[in-house]
Structures are given as structure tokens and as C-alpha cells.
The first five atom37 places (N, CA, C, CB, O) and aatype in JSON, in Angstrom:
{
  "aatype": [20, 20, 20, 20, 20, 20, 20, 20, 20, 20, 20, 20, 20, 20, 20, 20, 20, 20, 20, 20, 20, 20, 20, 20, 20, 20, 20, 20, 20, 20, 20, 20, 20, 20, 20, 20, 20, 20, 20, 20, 20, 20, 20, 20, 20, 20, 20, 20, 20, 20, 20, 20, 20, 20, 20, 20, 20, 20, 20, 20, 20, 20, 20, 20, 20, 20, 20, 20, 20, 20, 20, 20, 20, 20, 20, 20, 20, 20, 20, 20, 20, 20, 20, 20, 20, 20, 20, 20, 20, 20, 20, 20, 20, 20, 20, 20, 20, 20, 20, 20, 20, 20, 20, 20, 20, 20, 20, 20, 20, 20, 20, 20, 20, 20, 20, 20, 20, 20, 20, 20, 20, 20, 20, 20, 20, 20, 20, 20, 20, 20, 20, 20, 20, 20, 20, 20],
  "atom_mask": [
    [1, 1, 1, 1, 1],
    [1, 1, 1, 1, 1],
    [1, 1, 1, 1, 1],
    [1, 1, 1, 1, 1],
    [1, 1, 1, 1, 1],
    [1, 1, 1, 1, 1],
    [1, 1, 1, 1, 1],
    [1, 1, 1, 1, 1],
    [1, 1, 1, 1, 1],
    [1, 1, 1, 1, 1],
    [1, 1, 1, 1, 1],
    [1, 1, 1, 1, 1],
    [1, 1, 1, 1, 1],
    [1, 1, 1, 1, 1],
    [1, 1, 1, 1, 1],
    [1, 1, 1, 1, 1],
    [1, 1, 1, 1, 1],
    [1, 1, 1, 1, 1],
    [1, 1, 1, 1, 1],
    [1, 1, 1, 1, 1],
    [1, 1, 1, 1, 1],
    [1, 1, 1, 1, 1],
    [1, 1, 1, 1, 1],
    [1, 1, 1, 1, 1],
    [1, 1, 1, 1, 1],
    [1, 1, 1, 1, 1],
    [1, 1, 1, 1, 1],
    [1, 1, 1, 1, 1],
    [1, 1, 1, 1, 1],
    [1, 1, 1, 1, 1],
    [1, 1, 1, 1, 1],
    [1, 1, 1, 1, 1],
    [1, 1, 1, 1, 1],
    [1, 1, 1, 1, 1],
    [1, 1, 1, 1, 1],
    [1, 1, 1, 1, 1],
    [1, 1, 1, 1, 1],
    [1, 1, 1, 1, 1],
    [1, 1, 1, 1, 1],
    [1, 1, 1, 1, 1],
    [1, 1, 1, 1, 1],
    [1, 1, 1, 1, 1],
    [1, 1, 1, 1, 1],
    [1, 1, 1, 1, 1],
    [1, 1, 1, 1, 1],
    [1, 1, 1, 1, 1],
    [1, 1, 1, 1, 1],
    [1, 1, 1, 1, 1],
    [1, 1, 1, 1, 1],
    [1, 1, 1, 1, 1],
    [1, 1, 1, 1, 1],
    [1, 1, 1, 1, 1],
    [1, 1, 1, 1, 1],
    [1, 1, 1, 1, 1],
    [1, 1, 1, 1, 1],
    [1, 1, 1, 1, 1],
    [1, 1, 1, 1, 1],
    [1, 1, 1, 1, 1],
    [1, 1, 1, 1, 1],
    [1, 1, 1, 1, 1],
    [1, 1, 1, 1, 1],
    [1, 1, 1, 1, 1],
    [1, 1, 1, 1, 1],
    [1, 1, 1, 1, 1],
    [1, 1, 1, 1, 1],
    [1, 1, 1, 1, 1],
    [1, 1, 1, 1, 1],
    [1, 1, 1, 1, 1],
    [1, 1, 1, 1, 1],
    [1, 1, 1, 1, 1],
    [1, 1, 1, 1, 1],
    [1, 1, 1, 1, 1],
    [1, 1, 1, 1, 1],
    [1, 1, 1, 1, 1],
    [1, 1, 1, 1, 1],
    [1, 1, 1, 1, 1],
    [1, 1, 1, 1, 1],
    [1, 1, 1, 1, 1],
    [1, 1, 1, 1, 1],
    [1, 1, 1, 1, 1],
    [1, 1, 1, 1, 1],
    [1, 1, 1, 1, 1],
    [1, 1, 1, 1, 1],
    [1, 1, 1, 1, 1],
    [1, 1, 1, 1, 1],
    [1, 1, 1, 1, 1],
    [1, 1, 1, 1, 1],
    [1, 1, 1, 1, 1],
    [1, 1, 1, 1, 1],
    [1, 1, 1, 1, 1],
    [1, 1, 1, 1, 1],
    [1, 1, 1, 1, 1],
    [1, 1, 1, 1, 1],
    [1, 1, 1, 1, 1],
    [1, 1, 1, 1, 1],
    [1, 1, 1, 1, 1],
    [1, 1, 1, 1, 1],
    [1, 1, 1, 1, 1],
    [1, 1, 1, 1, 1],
    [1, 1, 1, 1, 1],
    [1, 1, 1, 1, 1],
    [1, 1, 1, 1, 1],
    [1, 1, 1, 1, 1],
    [1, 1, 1, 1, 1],
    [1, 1, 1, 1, 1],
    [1, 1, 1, 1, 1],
    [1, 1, 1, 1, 1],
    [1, 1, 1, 1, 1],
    [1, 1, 1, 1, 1],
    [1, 1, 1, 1, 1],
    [1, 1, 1, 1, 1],
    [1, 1, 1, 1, 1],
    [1, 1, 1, 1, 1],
    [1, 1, 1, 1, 1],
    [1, 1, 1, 1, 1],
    [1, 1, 1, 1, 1],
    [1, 1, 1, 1, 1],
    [1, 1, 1, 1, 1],
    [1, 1, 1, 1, 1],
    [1, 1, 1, 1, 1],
    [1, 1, 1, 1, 1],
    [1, 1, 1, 1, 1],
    [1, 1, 1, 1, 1],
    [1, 1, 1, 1, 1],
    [1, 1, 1, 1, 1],
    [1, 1, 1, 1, 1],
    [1, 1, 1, 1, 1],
    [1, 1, 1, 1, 1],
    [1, 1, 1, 1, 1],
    [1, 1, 1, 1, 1],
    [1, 1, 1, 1, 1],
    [1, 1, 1, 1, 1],
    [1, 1, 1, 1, 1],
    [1, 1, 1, 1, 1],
    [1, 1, 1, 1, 1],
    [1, 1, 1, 1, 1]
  ],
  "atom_positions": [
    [[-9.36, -46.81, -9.76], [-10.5, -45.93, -9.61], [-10.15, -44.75, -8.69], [-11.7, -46.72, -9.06], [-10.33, -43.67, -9.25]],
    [[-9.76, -44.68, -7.61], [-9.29, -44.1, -6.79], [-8.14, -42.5, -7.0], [-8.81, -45.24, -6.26], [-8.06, -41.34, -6.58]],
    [[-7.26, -43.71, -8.16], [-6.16, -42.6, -8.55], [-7.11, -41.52, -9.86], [-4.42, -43.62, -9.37], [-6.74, -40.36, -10.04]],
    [[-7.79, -41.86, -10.32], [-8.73, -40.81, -11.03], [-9.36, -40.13, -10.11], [-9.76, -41.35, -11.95], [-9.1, -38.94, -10.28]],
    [[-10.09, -40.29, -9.16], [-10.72, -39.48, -8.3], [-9.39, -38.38, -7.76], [-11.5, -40.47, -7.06], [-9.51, -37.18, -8.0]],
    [[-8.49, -38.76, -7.24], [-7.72, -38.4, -6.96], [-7.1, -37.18, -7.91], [-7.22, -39.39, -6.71], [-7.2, -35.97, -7.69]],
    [[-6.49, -37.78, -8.95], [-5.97, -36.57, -10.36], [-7.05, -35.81, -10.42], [-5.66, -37.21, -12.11], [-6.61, -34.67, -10.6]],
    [[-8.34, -35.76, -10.37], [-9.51, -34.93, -10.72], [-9.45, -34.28, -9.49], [-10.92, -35.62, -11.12], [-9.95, -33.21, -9.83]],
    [[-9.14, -34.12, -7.96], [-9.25, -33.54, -7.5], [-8.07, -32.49, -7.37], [-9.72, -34.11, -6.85], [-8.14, -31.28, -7.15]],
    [[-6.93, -33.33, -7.58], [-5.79, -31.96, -7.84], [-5.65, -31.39, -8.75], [-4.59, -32.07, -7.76], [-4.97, -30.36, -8.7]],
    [[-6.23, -31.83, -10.02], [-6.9, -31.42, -11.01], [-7.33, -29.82, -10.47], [-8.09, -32.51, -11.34], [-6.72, -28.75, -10.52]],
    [[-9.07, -30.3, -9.78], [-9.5, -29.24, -9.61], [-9.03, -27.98, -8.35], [-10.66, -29.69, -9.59], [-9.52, -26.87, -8.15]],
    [[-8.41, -28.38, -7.98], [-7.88, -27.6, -6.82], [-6.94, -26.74, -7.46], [-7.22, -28.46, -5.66], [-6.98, -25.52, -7.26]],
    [[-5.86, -27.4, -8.42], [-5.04, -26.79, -8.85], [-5.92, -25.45, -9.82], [-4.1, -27.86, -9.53], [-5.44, -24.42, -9.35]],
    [[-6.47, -25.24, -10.39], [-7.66, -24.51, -11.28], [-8.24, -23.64, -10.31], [-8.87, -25.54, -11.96], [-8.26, -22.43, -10.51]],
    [[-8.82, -24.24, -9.08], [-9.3, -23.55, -7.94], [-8.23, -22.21, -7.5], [-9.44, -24.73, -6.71], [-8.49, -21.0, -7.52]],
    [[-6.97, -22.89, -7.12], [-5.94, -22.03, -6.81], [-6.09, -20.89, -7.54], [-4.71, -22.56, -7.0], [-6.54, -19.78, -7.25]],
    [[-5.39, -21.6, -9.07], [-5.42, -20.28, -10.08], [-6.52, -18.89, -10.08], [-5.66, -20.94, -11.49], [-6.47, -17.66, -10.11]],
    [[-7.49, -19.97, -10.03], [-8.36, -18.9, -10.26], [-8.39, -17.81, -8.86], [-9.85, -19.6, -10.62], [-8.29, -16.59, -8.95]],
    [[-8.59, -18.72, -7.34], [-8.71, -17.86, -6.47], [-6.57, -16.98, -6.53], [-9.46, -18.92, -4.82], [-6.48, -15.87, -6.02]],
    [[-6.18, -17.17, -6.7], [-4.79, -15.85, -7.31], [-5.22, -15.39, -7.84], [-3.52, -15.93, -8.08], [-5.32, -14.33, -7.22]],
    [[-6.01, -15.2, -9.28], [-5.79, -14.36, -10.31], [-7.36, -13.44, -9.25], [-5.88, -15.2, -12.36], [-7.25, -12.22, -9.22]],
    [[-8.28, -13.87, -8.71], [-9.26, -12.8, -7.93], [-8.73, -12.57, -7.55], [-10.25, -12.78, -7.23], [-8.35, -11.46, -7.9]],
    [[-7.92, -13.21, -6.35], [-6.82, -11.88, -5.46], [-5.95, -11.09, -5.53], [-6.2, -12.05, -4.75], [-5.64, -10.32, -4.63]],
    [[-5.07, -11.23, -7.3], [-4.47, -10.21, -7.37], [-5.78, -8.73, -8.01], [-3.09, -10.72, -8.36], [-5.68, -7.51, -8.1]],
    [[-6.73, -9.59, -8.28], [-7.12, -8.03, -8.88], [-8.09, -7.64, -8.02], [-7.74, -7.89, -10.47], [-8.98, -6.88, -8.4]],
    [[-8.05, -8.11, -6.75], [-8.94, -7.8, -5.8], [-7.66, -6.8, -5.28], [-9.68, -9.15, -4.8], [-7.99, -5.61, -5.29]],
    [[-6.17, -7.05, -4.8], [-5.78, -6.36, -4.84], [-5.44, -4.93, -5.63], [-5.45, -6.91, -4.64], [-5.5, -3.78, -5.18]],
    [[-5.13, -5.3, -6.7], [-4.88, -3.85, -7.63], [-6.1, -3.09, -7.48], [-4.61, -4.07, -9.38], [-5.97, -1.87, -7.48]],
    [[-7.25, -3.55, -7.36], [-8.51, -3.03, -7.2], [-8.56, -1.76, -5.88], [-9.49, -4.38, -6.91], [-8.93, -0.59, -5.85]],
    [[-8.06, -2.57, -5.03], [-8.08, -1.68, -3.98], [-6.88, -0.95, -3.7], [-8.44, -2.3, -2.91], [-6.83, -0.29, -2.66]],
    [[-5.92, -0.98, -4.46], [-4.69, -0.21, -4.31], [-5.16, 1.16, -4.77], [-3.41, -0.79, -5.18], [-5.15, 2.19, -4.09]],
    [[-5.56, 1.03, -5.96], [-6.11, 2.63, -7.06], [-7.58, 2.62, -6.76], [-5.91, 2.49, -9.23], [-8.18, 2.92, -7.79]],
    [[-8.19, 2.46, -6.02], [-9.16, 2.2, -5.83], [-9.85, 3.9, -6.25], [-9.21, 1.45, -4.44], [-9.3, 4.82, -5.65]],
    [[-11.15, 4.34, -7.37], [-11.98, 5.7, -7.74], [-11.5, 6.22, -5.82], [-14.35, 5.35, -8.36], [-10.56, 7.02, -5.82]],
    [[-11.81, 6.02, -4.98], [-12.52, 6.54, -3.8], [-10.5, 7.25, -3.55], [-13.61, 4.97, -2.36], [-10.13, 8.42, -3.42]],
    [[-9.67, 5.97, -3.56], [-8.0, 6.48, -3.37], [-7.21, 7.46, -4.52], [-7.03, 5.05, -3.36], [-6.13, 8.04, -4.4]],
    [[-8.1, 7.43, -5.59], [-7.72, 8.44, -6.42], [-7.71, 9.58, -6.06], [-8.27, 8.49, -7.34], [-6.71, 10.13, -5.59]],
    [[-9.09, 10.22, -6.25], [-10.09, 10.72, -5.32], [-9.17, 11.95, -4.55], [-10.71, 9.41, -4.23], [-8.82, 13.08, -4.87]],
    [[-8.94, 10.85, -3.04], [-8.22, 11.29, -2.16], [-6.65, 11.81, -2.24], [-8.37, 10.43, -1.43], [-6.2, 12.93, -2.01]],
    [[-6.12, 10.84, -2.59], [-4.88, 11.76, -3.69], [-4.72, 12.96, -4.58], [-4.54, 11.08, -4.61], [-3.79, 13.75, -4.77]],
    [[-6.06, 12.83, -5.13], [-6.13, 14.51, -5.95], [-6.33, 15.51, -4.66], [-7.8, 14.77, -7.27], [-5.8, 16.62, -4.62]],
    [[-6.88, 15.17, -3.97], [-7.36, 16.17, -2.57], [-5.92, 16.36, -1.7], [-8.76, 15.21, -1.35], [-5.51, 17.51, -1.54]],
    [[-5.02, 15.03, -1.04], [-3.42, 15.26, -1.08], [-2.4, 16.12, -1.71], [-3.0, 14.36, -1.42], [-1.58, 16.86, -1.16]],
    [[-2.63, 15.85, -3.25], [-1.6, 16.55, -3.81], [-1.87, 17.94, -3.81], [-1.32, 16.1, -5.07], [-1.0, 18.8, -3.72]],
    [[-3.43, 18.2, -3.95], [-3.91, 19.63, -3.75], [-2.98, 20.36, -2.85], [-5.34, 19.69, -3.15], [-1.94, 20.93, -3.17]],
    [[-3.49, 20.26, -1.74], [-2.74, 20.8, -0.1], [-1.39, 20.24, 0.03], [-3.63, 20.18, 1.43], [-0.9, 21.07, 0.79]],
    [[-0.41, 19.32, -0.22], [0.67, 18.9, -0.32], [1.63, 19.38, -1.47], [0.45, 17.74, -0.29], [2.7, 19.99, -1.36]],
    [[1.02, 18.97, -2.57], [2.37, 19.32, -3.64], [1.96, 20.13, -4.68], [3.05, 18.01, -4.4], [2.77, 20.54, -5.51]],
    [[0.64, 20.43, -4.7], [0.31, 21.83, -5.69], [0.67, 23.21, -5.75], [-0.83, 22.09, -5.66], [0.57, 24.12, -6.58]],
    [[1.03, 23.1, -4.8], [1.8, 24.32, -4.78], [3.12, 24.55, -5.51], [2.04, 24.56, -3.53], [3.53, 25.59, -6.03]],
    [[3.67, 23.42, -5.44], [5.23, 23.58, -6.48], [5.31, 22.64, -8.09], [6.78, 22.77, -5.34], [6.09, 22.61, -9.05]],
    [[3.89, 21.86, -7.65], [3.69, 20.74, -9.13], [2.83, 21.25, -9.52], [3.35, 19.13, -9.13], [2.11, 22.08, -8.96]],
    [[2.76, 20.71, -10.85], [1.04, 20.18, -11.73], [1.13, 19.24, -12.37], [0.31, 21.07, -12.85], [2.14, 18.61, -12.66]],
    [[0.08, 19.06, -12.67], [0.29, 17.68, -13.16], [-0.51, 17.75, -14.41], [-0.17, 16.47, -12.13], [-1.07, 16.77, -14.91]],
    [[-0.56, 19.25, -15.01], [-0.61, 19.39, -16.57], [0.6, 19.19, -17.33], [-1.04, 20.7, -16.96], [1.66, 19.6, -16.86]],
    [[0.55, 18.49, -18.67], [1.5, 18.78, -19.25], [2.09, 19.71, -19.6], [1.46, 18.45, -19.81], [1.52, 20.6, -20.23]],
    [[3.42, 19.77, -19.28], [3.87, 21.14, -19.76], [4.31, 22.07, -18.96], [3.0, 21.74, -20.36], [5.25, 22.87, -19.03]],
    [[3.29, 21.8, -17.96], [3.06, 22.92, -17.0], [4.16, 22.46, -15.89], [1.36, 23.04, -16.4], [4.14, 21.35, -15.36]],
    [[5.37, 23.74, -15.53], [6.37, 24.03, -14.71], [6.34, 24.87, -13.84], [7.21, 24.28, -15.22], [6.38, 26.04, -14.2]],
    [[6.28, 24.62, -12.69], [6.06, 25.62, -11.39], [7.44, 25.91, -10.79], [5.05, 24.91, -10.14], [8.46, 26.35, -11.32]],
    [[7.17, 25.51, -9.46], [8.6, 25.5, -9.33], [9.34, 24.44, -8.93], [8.92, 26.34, -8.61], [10.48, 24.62, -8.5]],
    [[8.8, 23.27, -9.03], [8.92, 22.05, -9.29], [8.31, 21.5, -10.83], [8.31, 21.44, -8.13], [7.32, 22.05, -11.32]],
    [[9.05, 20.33, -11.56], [8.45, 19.78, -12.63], [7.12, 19.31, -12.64], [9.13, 18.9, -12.99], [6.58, 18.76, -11.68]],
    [[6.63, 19.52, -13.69], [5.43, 19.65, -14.39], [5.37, 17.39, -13.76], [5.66, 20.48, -16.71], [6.17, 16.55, -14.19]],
    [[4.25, 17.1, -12.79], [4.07, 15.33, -12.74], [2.95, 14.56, -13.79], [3.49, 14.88, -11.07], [2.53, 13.4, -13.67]],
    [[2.62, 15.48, -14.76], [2.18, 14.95, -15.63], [2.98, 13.71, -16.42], [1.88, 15.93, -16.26], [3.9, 14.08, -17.15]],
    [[2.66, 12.08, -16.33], [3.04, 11.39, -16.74], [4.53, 11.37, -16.39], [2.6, 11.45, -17.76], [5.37, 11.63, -17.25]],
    [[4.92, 11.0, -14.87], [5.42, 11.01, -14.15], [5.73, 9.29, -13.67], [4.82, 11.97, -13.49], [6.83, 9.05, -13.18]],
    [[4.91, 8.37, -13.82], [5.09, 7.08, -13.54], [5.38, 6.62, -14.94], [3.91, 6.4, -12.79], [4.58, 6.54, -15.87]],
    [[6.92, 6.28, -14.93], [7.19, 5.7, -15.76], [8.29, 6.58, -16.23], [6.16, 5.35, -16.49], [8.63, 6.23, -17.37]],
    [[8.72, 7.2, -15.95], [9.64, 8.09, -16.78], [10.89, 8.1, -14.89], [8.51, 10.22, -17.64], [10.68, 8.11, -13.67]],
    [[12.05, 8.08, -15.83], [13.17, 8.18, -14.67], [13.58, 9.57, -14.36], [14.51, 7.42, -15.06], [13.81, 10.55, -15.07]],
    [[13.61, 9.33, -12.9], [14.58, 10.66, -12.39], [14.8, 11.65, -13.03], [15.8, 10.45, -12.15], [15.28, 11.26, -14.09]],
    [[14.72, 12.92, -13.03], [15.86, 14.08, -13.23], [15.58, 14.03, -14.65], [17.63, 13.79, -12.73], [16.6, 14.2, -15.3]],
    [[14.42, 13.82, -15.45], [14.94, 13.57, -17.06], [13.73, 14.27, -17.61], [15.14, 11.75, -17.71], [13.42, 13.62, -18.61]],
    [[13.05, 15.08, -17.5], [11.95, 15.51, -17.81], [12.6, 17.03, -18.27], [10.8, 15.34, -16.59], [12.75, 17.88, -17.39]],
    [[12.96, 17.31, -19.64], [13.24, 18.07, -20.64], [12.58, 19.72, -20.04], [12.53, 17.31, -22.09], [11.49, 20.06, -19.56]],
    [[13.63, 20.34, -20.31], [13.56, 21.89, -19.59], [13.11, 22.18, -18.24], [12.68, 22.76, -20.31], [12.51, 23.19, -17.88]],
    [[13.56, 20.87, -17.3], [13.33, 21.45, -16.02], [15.25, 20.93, -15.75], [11.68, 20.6, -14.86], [15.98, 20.08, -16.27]],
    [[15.44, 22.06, -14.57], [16.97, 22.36, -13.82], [16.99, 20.99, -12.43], [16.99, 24.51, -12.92], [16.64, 21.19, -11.27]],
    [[17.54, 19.5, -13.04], [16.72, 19.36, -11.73], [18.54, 18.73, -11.3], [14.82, 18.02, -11.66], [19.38, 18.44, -12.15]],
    [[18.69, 18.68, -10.08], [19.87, 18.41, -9.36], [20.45, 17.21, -9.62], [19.68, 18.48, -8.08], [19.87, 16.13, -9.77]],
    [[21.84, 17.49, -9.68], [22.38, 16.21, -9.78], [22.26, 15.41, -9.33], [23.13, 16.04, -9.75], [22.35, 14.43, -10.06]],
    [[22.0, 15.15, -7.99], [21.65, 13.86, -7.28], [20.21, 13.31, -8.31], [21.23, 14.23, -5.35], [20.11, 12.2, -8.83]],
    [[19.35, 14.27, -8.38], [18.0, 13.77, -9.0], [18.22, 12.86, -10.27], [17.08, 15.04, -9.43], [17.59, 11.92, -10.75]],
    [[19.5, 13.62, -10.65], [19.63, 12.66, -12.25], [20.42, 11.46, -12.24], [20.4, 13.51, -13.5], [20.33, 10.44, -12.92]],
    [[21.22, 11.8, -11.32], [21.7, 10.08, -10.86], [21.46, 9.32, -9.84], [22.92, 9.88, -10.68], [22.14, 8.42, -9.34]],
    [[20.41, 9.74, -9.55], [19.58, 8.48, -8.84], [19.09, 7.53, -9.69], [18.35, 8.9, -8.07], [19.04, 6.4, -9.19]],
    [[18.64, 7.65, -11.04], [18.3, 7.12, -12.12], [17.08, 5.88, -11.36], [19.78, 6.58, -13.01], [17.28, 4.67, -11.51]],
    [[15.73, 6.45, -10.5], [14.88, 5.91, -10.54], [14.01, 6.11, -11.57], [14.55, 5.99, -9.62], [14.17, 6.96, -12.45]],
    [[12.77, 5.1, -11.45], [11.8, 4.83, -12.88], [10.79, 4.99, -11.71], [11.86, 3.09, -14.07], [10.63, 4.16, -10.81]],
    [[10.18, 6.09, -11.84], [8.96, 6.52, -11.05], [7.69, 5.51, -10.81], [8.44, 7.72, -11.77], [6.57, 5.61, -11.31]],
    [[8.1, 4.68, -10.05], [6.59, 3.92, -10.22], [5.5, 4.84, -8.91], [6.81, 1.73, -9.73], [5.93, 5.89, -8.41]],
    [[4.26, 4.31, -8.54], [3.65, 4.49, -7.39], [4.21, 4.16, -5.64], [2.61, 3.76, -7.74], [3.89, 4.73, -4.59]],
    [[5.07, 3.13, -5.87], [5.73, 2.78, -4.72], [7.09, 3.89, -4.57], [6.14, 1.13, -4.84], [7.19, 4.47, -3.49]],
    [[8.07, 4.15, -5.59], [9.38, 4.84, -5.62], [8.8, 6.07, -5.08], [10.2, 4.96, -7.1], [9.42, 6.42, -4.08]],
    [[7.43, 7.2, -5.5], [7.06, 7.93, -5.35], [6.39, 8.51, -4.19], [6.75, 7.84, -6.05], [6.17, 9.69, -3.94]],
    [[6.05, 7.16, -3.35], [5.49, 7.31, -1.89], [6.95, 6.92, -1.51], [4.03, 6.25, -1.28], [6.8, 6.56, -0.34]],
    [[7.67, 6.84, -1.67], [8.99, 6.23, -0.84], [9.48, 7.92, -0.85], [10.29, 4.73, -1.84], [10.03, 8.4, 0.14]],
    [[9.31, 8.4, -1.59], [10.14, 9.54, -2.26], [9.94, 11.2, -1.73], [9.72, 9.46, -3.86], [10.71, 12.16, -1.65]],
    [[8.41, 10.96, -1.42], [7.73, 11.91, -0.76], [7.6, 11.51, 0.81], [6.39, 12.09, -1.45], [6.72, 11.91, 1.57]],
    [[8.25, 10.99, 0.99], [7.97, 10.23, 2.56], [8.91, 11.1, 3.32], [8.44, 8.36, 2.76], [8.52, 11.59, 4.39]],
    [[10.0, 11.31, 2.91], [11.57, 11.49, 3.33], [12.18, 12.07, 2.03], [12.42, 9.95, 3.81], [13.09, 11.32, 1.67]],
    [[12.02, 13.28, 1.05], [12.89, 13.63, -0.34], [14.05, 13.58, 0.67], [12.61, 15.3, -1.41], [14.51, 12.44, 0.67]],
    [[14.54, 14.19, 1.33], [15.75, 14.11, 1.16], [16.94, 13.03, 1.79], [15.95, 15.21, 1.43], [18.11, 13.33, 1.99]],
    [[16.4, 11.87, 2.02], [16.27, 10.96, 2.2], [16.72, 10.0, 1.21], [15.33, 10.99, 2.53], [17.65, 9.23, 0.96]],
    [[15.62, 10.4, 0.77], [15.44, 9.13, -0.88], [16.47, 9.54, -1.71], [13.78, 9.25, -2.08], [17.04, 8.64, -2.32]],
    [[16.89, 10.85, -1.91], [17.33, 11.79, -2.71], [18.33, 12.45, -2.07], [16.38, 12.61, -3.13], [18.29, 13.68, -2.13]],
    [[19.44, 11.83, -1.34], [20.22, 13.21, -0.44], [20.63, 14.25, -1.78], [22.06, 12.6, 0.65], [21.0, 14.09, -2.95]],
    [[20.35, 15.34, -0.92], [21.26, 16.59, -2.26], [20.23, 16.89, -3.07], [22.69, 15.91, -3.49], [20.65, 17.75, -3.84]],
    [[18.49, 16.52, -3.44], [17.57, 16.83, -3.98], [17.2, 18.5, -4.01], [16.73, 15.99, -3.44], [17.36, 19.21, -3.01]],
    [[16.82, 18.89, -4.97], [16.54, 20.73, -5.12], [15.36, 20.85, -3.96], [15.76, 21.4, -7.08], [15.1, 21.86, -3.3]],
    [[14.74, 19.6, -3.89], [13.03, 20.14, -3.33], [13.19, 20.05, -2.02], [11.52, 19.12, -3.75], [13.7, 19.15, -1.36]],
    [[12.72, 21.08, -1.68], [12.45, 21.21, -0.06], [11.55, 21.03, 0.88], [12.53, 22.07, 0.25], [11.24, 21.66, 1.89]],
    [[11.07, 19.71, 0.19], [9.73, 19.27, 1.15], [10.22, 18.29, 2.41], [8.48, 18.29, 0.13], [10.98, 17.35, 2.17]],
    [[9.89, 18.47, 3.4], [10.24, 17.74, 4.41], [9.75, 16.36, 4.39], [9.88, 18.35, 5.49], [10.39, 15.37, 4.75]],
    [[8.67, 16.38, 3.97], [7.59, 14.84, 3.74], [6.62, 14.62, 4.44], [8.17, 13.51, 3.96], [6.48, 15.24, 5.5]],
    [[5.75, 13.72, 4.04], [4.31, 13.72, 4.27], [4.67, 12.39, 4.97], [3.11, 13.81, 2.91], [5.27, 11.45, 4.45]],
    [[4.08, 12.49, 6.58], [3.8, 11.42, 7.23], [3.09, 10.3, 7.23], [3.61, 11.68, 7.86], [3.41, 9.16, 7.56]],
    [[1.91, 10.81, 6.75], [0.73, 9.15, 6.73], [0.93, 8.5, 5.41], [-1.31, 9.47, 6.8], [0.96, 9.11, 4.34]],
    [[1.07, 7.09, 5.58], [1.48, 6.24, 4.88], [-0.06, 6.28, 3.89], [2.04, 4.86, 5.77], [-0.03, 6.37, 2.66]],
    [[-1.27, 6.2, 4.63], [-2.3, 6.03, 3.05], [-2.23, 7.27, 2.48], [-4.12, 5.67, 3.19], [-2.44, 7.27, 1.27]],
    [[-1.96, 8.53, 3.1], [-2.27, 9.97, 1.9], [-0.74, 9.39, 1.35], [-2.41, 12.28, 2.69], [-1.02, 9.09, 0.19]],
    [[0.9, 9.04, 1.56], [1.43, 8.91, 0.56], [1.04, 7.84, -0.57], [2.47, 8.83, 0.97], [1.57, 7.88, -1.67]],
    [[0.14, 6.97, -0.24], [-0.54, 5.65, -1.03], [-1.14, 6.49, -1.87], [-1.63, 4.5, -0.22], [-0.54, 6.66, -2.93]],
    [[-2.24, 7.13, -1.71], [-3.19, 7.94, -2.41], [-2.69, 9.23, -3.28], [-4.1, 8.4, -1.38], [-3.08, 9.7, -4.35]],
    [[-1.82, 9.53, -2.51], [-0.9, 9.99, -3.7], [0.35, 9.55, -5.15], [-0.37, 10.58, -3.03], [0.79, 10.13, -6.15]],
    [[0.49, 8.45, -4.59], [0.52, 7.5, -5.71], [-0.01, 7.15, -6.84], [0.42, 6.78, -5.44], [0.23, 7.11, -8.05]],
    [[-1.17, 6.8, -5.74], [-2.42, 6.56, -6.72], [-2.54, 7.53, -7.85], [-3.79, 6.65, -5.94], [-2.27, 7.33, -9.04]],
    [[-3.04, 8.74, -7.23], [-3.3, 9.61, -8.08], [-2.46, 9.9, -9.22], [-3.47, 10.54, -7.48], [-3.05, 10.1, -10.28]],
    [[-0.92, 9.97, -9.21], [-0.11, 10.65, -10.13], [0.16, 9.41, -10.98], [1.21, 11.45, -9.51], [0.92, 9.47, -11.94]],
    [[-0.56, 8.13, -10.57], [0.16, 6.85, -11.24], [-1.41, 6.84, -12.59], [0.41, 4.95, -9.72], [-1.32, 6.34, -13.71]],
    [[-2.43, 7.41, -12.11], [-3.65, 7.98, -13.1], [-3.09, 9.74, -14.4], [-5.23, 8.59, -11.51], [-3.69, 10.26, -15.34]],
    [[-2.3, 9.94, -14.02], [-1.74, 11.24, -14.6], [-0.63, 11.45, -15.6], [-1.35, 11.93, -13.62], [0.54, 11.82, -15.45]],
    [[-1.45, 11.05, -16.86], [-0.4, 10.69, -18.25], [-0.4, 9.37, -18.68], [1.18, 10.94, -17.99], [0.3, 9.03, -19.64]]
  ]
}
């Protein structure tokens, strides 16, 4: 009798677990991209990197066009001049590579074309993540 009570409770615990993981990962992702961190990232990249990006397709400033930018590697985005180091770095742009990237370019990137020194606060580079990881 006992060992049934028993299996039914690791039973349910085990189920319990699952379920409380699968809320917490999307309690996480939830608040990673969170509307409000988007948001704020479009307002970041504004004053930070609009000036040399966009993030229309197509559109080439004097930096490449970050339209659909997460997910695509390094240096490979068709009719832009971008530096050798950029193309053999052969990263895959996620939200994290991209706050790593803007933190320190030349850093991440020794020998990179762009001449941004980098953005200090760790949530506007989050939120800028965010944002370009919504863009394409």
C-alpha cells in the first residue's frame, strides 16, 4: 500500500517539476523580449546605432543594413564591404553574440571596420538585442 502512495507521489512531483520548468522557461523568455524591452531597444538603437544602421531591408548606411540580422553569420550580408576579420569570425548572430559584440566591437572583432567604442549598460545592450532579434 505504501509503495503506491509512494510511486503516485513521485509520480506527481515528477509532472509537478515538468510543468513548474516548462513555466519557468517561458516565464523566462517572457521577460528576456519582454513588448516594454523591445520598446526600449528601438529607443537604444535609435541614439546608439542609427546613425550607421537600419534595420530596413536593404537599406545600407554606413554600416549594414540589421534587418534580419539574428540568424545570419558574420561579414555575409551581400553588397556590403565588410572586413576581414568580420568574415572570419564566422559568428551566427544570435541576441547574446550581439550584446557581446556591441559591448566591446573591437574586442569581439579585433580588426572590425566599425568604430564604435561600445555601449556600457548591460540592459540597453539586452534591449538591444531584443530589439534586432524582433527585426526580420
Amino acid at each position: 500500500m505504501f509503495s503506491n502512495i509512494n510511486a503516485r507521489i513521485r509520480t506527481f512531483s515528477l509532472v509537478g517539476l515538468g510543468a513548474a520548468a516548462l513555466l519557468n522557461g517561458t516565464l523566462v523568455l517572457a521577460a528576456d523580449c519582454a513588448p516594454a524591452q523591445v520598446e526600449k531597444g528601438s529607443q537604444v538603437f535609435a541614439g546608439e546605432c542609427g546613425v550607421c544602421h537600419s534595420v530596413n531591408a536593404g537599406e545600407t548606411l554606413m554600416g549594414p543594413s540589421l534587418h534580419g540580422v539574428v540568424g545570419r553569420p558574420s561579414g555575409s550580408l551581400a553588397g556590403f564591404s565588410f572586413s576581414q576579420a568580420m568574415k572570419t569570425k564566422a559568428v551566427n548572430w544570435q541576441a547574446e553574440t550581439i550584446e557581446q559584440f556591441i559591448s566591446q566591437p573591437q574586442a569581439f572583432v579585433p580588426g572590425t571596420y566599425m568604430p564604435y567604442m561600445g555601449l556600457a549598460s548591460a540592459p540597453d545592450r539586452q534591449a538591444v538585442g531584443c530589439y534586432l532579434s524582433k527585426q526580420g
